[in-house]
N, CA, C and O atoms as a GROMACS GRO file, in nm:
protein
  596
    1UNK      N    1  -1.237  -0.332  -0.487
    1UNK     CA    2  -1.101  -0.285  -0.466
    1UNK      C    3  -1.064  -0.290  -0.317
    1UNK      O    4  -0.952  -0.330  -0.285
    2UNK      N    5  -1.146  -0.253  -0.232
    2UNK     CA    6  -1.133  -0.239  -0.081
    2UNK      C    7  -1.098  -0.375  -0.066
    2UNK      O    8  -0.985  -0.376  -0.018
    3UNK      N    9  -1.133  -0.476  -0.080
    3UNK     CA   10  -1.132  -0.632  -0.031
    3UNK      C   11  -0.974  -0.688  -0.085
    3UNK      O   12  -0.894  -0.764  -0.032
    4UNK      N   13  -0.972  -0.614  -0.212
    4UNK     CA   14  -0.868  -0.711  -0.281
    4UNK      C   15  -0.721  -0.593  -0.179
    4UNK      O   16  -0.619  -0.642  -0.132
    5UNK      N   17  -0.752  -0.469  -0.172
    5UNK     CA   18  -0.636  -0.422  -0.079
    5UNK      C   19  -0.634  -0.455   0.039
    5UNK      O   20  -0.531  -0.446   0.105
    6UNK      N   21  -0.766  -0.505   0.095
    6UNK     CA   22  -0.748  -0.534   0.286
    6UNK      C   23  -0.646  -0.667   0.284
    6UNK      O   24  -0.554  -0.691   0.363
    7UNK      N   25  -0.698  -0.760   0.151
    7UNK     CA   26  -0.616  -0.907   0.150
    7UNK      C   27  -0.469  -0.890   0.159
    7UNK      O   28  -0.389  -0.950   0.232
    8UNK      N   29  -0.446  -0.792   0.066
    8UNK     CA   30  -0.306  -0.740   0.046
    8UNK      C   31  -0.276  -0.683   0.135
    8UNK      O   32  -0.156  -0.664   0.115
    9UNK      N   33  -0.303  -0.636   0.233
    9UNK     CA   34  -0.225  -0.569   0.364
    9UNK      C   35  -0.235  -0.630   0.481
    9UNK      O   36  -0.176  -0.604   0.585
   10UNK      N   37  -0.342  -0.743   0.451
   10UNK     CA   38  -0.296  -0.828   0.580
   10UNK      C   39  -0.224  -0.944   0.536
   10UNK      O   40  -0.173  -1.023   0.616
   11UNK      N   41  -0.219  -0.962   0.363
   11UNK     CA   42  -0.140  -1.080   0.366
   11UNK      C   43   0.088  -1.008   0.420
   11UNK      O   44   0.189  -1.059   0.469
   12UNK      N   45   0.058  -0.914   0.381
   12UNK     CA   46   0.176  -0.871   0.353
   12UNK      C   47   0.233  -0.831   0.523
   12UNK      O   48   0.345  -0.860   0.566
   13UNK      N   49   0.138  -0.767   0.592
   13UNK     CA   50   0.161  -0.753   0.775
   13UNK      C   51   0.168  -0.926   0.811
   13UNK      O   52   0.230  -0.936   0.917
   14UNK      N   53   0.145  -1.007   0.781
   14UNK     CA   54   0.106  -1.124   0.813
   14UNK      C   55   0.260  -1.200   0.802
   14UNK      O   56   0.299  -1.281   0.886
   15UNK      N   57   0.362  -1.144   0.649
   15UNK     CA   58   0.419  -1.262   0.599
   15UNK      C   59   0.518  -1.184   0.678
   15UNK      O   60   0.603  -1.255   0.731
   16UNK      N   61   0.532  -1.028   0.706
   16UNK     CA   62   0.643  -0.996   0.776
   16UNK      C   63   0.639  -1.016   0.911
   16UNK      O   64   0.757  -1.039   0.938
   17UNK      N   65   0.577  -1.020   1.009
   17UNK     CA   66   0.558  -1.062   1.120
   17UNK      C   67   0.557  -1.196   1.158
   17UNK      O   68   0.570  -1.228   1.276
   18UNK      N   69   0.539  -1.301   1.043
   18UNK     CA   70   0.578  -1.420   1.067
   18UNK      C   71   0.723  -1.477   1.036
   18UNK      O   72   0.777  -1.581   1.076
   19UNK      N   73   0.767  -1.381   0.957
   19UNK     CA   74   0.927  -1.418   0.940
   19UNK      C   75   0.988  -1.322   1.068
   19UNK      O   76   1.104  -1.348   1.098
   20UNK      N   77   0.937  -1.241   1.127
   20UNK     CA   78   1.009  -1.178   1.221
   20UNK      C   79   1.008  -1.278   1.344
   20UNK      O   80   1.091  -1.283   1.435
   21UNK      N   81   0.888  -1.364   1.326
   21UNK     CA   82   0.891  -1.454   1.451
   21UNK      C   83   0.950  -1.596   1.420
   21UNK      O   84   0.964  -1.671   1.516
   22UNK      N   85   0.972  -1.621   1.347
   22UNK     CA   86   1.053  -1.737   1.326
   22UNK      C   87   1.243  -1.702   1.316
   22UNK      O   88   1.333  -1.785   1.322
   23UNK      N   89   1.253  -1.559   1.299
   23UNK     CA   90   1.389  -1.526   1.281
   23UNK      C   91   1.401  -1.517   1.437
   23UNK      O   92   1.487  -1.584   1.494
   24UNK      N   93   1.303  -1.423   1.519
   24UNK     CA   94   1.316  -1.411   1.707
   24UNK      C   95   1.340  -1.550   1.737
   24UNK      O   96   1.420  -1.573   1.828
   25UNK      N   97   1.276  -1.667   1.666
   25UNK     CA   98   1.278  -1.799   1.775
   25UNK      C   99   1.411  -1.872   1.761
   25UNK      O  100   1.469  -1.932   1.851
   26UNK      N  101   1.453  -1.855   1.628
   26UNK     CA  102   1.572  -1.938   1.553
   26UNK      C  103   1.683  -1.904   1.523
   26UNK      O  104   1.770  -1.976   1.474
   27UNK      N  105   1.695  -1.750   1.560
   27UNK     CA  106   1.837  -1.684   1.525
   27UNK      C  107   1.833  -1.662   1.677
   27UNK      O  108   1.745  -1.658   1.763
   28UNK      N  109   2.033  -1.643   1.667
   28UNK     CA  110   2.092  -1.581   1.789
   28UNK      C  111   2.081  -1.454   1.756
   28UNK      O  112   2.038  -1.448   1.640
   29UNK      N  113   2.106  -1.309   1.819
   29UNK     CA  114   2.154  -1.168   1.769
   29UNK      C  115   2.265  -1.157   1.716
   29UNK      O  116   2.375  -1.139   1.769
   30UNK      N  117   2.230  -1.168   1.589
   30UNK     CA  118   2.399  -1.134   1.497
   30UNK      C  119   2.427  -1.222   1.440
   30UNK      O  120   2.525  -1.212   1.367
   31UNK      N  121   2.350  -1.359   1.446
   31UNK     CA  122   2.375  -1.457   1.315
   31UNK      C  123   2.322  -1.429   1.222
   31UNK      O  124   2.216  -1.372   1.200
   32UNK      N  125   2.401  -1.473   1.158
   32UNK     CA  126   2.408  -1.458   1.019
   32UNK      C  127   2.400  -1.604   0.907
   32UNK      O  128   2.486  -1.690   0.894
   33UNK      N  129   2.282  -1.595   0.843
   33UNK     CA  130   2.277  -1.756   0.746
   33UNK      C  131   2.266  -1.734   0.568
   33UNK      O  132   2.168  -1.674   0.523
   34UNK      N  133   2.353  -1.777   0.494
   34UNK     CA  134   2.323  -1.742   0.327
   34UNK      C  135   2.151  -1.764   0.284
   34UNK      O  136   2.060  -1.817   0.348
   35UNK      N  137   2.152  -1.723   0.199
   35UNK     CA  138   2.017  -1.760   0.153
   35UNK      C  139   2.033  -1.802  -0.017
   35UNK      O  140   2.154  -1.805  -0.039
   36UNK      N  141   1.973  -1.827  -0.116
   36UNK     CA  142   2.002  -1.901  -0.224
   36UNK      C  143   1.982  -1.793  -0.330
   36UNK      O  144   1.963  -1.816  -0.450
   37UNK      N  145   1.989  -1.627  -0.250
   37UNK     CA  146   1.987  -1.551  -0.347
   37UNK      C  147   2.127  -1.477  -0.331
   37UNK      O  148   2.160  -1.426  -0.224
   38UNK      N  149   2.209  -1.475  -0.449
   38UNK     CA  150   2.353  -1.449  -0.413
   38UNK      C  151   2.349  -1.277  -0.340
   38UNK      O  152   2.270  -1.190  -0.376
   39UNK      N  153   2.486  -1.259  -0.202
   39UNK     CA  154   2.492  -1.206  -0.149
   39UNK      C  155   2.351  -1.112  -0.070
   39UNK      O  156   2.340  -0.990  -0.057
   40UNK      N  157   2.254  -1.224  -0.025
   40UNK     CA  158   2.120  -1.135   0.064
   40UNK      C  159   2.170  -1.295   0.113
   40UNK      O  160   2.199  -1.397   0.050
   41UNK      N  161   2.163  -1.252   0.285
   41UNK     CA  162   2.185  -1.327   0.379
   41UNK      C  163   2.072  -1.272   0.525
   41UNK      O  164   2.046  -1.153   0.544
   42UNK      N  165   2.026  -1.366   0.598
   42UNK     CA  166   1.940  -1.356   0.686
   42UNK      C  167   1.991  -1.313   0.807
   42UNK      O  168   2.088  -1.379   0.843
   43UNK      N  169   1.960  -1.227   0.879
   43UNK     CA  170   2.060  -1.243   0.984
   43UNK      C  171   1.926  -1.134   1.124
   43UNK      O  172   1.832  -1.056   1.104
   44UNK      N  173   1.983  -1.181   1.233
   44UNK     CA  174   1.902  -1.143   1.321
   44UNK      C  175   1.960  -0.976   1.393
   44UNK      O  176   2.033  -0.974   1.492
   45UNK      N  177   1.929  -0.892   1.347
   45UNK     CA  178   1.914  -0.763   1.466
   45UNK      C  179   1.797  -0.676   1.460
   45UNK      O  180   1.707  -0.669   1.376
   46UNK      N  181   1.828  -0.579   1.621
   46UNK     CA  182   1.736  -0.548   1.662
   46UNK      C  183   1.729  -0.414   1.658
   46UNK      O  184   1.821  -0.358   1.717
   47UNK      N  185   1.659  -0.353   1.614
   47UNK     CA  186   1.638  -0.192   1.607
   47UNK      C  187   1.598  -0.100   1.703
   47UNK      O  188   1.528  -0.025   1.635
   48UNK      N  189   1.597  -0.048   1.836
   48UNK     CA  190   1.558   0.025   1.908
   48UNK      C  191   1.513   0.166   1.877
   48UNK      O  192   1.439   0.242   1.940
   49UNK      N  193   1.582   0.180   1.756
   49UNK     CA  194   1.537   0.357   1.725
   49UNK      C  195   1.438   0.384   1.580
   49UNK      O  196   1.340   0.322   1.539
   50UNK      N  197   1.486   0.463   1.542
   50UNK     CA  198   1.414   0.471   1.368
   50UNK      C  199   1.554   0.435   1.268
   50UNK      O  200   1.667   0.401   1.304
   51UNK      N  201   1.514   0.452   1.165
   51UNK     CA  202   1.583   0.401   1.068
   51UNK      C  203   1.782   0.448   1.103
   51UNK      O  204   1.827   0.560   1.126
   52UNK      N  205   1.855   0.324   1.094
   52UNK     CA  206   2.027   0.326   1.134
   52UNK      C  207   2.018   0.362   1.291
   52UNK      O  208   2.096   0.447   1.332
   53UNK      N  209   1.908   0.289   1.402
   53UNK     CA  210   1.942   0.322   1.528
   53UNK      C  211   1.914   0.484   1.556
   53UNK      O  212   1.945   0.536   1.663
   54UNK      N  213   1.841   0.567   1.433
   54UNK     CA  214   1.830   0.680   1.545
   54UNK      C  215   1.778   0.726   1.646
   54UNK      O  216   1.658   0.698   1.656
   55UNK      N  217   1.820   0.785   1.728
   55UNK     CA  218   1.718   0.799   1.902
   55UNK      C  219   1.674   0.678   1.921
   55UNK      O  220   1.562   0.655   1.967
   56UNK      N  221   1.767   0.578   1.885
   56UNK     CA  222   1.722   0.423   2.017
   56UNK      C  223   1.715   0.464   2.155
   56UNK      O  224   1.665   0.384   2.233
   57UNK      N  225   1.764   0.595   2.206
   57UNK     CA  226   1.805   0.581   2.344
   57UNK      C  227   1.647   0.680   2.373
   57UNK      O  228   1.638   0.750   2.474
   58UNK      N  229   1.566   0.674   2.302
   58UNK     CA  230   1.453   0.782   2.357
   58UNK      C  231   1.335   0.728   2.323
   58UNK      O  232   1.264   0.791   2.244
   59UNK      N  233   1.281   0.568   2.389
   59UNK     CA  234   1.225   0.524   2.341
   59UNK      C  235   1.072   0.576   2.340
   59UNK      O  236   0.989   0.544   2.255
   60UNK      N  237   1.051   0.656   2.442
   60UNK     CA  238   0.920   0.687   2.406
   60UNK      C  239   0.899   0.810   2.314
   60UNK      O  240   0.788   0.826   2.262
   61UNK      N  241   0.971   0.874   2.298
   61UNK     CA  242   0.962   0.937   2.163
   61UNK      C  243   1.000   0.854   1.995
   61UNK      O  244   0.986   0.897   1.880
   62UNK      N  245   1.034   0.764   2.030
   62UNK     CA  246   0.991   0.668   1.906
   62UNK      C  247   0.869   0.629   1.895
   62UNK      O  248   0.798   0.678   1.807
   63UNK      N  249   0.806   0.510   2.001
   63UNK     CA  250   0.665   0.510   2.029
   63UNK      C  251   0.580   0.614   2.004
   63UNK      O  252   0.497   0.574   1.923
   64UNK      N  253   0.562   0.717   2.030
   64UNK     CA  254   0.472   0.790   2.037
   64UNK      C  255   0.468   0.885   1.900
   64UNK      O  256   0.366   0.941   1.859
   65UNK      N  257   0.620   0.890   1.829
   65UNK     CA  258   0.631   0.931   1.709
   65UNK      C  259   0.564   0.833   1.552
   65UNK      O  260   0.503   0.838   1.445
   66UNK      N  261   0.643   0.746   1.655
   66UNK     CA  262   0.546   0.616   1.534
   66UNK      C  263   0.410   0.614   1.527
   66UNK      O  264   0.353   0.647   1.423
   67UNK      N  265   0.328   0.565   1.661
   67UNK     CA  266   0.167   0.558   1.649
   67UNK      C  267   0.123   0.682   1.589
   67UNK      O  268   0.028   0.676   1.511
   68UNK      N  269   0.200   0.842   1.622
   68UNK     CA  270   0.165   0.903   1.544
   68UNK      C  271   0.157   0.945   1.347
   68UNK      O  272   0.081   1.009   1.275
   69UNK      N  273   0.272   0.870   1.331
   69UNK     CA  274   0.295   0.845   1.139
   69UNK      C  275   0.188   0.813   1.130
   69UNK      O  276   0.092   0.876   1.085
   70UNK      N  277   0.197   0.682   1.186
   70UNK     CA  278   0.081   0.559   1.136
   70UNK      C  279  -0.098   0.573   1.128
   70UNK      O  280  -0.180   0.532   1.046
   71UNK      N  281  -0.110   0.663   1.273
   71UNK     CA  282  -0.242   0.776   1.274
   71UNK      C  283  -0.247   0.815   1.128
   71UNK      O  284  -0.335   0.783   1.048
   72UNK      N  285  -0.146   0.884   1.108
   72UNK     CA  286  -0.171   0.998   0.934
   72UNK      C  287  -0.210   0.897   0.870
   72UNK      O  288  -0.329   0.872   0.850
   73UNK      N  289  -0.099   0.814   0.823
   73UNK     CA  290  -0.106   0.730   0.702
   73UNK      C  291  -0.246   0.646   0.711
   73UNK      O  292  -0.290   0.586   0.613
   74UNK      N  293  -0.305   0.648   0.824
   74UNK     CA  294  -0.462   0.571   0.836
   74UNK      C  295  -0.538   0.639   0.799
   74UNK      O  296  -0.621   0.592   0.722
   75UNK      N  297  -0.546   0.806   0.840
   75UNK     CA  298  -0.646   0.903   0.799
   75UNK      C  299  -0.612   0.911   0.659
   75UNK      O  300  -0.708   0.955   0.596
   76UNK      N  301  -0.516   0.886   0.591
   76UNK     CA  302  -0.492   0.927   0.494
   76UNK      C  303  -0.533   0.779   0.384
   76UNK      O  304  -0.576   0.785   0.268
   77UNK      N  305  -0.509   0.678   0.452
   77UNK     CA  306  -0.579   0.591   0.389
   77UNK      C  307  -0.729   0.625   0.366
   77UNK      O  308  -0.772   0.654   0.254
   78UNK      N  309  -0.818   0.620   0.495
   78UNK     CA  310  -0.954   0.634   0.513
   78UNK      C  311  -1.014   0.718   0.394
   78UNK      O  312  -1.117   0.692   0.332
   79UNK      N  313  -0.936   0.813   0.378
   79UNK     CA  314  -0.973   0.971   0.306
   79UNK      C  315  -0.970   0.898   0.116
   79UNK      O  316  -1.052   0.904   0.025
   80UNK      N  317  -0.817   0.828   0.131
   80UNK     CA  318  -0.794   0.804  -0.024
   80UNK      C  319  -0.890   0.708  -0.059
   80UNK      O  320  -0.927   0.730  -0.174
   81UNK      N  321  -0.943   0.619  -0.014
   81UNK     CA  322  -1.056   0.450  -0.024
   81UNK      C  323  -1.234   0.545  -0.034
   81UNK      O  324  -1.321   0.485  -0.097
   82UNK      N  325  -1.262   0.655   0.016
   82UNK     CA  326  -1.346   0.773  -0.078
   82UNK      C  327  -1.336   0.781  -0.182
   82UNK      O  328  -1.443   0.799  -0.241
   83UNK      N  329  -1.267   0.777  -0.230
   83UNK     CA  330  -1.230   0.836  -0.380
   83UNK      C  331  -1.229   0.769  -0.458
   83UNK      O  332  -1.175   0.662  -0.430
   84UNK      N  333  -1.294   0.783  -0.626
   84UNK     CA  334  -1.271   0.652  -0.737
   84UNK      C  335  -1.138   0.675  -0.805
   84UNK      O  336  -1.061   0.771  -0.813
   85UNK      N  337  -1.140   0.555  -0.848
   85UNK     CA  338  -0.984   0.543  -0.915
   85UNK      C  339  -0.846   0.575  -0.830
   85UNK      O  340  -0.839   0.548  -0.710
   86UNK      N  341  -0.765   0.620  -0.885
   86UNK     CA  342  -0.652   0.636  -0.807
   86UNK      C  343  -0.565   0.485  -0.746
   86UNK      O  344  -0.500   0.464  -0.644
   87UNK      N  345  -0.612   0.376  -0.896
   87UNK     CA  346  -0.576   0.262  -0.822
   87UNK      C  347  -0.420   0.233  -0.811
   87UNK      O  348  -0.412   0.125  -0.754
   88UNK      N  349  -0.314   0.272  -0.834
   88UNK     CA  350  -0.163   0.308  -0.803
   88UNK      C  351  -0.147   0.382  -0.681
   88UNK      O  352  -0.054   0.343  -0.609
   89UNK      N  353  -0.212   0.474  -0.643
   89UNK     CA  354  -0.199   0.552  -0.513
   89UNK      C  355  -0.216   0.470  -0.408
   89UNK      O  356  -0.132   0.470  -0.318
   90UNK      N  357  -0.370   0.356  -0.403
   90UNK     CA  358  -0.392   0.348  -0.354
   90UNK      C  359  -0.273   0.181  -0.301
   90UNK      O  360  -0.218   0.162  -0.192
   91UNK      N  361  -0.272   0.083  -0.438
   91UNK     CA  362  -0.199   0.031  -0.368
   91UNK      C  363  -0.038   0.095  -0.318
   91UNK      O  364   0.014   0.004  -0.252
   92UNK      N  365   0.019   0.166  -0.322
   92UNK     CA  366   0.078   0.252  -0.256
   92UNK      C  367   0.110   0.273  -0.114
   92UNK      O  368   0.204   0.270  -0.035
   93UNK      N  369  -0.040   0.300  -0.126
   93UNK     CA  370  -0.061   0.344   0.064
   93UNK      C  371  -0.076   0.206   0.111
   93UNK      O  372  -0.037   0.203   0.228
   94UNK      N  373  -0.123   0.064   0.065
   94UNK     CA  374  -0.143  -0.033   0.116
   94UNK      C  375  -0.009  -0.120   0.156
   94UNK      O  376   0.014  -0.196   0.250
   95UNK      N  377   0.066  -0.078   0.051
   95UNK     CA  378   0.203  -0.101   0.121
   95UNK      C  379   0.265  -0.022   0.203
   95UNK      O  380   0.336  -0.101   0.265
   96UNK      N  381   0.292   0.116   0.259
   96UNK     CA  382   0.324   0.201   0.349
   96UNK      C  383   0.207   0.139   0.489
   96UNK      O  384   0.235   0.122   0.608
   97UNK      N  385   0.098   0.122   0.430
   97UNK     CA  386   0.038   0.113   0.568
   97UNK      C  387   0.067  -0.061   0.625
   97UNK      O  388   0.072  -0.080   0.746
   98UNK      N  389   0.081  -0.163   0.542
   98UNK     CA  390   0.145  -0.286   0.563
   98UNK      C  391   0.265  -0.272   0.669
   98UNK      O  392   0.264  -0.312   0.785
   99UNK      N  393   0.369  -0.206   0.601
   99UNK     CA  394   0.477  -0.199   0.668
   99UNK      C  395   0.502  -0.094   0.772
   99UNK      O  396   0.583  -0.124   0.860
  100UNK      N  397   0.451   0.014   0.778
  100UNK     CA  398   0.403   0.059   0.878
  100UNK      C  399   0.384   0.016   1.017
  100UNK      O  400   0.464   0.031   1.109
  101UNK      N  401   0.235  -0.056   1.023
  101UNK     CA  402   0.136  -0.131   1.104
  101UNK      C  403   0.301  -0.273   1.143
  101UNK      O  404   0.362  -0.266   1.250
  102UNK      N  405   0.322  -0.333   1.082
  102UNK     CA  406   0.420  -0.407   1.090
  102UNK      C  407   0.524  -0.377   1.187
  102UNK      O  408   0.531  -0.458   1.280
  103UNK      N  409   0.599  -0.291   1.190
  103UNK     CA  410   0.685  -0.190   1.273
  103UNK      C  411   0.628  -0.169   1.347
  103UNK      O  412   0.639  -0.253   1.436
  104UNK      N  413   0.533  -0.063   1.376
  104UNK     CA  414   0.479   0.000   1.470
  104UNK      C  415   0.461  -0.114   1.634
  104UNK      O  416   0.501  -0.097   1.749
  105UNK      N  417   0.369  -0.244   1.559
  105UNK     CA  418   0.385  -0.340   1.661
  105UNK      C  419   0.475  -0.392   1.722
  105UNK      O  420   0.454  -0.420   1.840
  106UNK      N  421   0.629  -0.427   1.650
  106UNK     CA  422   0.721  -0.461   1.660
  106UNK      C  423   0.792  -0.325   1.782
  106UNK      O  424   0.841  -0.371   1.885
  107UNK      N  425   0.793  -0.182   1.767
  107UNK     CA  426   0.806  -0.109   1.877
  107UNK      C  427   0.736  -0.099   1.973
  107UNK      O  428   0.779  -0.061   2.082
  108UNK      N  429   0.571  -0.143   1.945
  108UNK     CA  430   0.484  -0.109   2.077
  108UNK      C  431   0.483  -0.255   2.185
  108UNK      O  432   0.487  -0.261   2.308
  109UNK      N  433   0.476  -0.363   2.079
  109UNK     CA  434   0.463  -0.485   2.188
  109UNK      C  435   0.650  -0.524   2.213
  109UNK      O  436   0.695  -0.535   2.327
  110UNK      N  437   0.718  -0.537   2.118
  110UNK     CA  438   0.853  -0.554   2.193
  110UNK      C  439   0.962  -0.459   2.231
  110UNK      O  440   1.067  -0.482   2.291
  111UNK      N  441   0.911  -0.342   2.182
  111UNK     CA  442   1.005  -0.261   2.299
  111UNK      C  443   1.119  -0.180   2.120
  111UNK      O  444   1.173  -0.070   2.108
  112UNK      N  445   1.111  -0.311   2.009
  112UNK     CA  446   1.248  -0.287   1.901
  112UNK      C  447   1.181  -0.360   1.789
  112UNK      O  448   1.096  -0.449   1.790
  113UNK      N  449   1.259  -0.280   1.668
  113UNK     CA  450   1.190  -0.394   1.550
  113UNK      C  451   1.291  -0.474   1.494
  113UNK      O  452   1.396  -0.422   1.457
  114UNK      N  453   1.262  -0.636   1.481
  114UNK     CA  454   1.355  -0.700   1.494
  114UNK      C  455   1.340  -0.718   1.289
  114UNK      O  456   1.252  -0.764   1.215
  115UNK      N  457   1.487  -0.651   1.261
  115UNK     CA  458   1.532  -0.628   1.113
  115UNK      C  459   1.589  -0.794   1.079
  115UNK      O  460   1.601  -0.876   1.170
  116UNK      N  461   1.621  -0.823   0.940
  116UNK     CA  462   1.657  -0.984   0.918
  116UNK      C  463   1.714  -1.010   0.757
  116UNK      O  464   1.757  -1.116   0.712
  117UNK      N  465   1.700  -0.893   0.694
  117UNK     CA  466   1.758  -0.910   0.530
  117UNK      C  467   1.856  -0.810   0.578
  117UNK      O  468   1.841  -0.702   0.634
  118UNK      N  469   2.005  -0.903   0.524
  118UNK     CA  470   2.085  -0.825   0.482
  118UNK      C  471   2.149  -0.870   0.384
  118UNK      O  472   2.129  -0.980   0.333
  119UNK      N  473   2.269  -0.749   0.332
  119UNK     CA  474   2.326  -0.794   0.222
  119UNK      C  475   2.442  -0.791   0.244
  119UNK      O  476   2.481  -0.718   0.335
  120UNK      N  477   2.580  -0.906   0.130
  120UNK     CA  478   2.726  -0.905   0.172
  120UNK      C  479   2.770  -0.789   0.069
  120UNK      O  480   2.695  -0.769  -0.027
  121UNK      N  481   2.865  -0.726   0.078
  121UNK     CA  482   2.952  -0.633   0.035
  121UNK      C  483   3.077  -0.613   0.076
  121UNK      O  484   3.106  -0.639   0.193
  122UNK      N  485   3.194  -0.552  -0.033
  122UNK     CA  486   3.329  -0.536   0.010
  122UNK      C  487   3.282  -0.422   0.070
  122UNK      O  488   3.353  -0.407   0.170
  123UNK      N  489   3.172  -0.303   0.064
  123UNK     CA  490   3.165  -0.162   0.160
  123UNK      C  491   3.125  -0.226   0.259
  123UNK      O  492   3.046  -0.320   0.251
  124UNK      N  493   3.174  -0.181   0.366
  124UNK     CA  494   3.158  -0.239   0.505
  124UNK      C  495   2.993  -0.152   0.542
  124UNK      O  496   2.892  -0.221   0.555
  125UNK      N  497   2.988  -0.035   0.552
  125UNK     CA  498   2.875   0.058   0.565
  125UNK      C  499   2.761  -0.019   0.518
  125UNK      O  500   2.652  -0.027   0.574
  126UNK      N  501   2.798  -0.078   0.402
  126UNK     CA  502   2.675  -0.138   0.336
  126UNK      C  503   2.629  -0.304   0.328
  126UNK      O  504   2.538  -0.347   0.257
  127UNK      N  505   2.712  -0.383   0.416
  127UNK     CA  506   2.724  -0.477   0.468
  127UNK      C  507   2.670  -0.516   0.595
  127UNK      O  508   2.646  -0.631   0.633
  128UNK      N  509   2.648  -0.369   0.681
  128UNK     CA  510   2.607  -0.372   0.840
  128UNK      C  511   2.431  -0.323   0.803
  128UNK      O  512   2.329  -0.340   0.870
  129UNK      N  513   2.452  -0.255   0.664
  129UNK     CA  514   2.246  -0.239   0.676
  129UNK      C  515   2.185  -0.371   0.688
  129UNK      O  516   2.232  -0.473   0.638
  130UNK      N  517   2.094  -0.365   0.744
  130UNK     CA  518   1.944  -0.463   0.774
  130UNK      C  519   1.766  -0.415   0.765
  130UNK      O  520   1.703  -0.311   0.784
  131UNK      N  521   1.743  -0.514   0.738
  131UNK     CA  522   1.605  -0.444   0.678
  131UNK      C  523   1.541  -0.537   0.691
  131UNK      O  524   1.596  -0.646   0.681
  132UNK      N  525   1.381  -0.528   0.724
  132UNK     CA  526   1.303  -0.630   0.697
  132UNK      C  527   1.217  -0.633   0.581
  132UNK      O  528   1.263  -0.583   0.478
  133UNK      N  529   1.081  -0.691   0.577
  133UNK     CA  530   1.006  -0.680   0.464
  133UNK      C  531   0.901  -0.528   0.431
  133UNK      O  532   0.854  -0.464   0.336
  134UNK      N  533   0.906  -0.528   0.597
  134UNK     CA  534   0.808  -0.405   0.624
  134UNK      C  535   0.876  -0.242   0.596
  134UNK      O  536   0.826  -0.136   0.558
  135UNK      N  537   1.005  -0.282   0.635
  135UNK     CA  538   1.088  -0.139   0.553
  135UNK      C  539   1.092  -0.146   0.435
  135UNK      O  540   1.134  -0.038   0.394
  136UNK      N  541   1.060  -0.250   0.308
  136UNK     CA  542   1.099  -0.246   0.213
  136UNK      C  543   0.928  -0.216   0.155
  136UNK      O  544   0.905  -0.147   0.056
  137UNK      N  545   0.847  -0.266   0.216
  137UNK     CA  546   0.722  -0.195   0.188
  137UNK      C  547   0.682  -0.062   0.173
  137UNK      O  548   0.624  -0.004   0.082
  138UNK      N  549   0.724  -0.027   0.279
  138UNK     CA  550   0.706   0.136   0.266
  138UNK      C  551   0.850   0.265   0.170
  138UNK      O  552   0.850   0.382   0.133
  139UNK      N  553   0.931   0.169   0.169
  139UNK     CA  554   0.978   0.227   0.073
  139UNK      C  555   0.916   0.225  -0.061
  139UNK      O  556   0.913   0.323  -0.135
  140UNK      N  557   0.874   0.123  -0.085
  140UNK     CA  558   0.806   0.059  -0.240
  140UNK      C  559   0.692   0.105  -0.265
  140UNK      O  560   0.646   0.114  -0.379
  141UNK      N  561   0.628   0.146  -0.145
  141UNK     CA  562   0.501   0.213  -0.143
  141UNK      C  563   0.508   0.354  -0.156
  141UNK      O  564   0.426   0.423  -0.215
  142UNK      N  565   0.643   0.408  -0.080
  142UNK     CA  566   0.585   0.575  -0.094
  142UNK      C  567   0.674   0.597  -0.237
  142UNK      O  568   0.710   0.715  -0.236
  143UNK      N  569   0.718   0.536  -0.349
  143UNK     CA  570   0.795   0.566  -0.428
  143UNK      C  571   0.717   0.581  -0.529
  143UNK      O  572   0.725   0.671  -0.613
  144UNK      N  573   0.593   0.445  -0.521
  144UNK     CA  574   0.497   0.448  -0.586
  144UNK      C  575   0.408   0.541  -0.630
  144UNK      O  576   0.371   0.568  -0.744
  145UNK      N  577   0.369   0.602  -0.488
  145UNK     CA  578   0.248   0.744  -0.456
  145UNK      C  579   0.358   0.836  -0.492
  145UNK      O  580   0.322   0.926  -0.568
  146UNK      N  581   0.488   0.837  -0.456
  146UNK     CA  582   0.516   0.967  -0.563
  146UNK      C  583   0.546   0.994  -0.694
  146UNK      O  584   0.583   1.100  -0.745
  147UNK      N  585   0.512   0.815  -0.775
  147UNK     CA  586   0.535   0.842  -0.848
  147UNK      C  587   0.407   0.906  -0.911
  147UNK      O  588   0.416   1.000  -0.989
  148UNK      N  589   0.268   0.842  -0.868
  148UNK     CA  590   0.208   0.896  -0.936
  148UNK      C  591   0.131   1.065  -0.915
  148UNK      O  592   0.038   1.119  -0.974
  149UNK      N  593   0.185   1.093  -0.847
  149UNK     CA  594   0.147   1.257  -0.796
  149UNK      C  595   0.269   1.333  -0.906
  149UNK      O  596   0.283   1.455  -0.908
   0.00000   0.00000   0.00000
């Protein structure tokens, strides 16, 4: 189980960090390109804060808030990979800690995490969200672990 989740969390840190770097090399900030799935379009921005820009302007309390999540969610990995069974929990945490680890780098080595899925809509509010793969991990992941608790 350990092997088949390490594959899975580095394939998954791997595929988002490589689309984040091909979106940094090939997008301007704020283009925008269709994609062949109706209304999800690619588009390049940059996140300075936590989730909708919050406290972009305090960056080292992002940094230092983040490495700290990511601390837990490791101890908390370490602690759950003890334990038999629990195989839903665990891939769970392998996606929270994917996307996680994903982010976290994206604030520590560039300063912002550069977001790239968005979607079109007549709500404008919901037209300006962006997301990458690694936010959608840890959403998918902690929905998972609660579901099964």
């Amino acid at each position: 189980m350990l092997k088949r989740l390490s594959g899975m969390f580095l394939a998954l840190v791997c595929l988002d960090m490589g689309i984040k770097q091909y979106v940094e090399d090939v997008f301007r900030e704020n283009e925008e390109r269709e994609t062949i799935v109706d209304k999800v379009v690619l588009r390049k921005v940059y996140n300075k804060g936590f989730a909708f820009g919050a406290l972009q302007d305090k960056p080292k309390i992002i940094k230092g808030a983040s490495v700290f999540a990511g601390l837990g969610a490791l101890a908390y990995d370490v602690r759950l990979l003890q334990k038999r069974g629990r195989r839903l929990e665990k891939l769970g945490m392998a996606l929270v800690s994917a996307g996680a680890f994903s982010n976290i780098y994206d604030r520590l080595i560039r300063g912002k995490v550069i977001d790239y899925i968005g979607i079109q809509s007549r709500i404008k509010c919901l037209s300006r969200l962006t997301a990458n793969l690694a936010d959608l991990y840890v959403a998918a992941g902690a929905a998972l672990v609660s579901f099964v608790h």
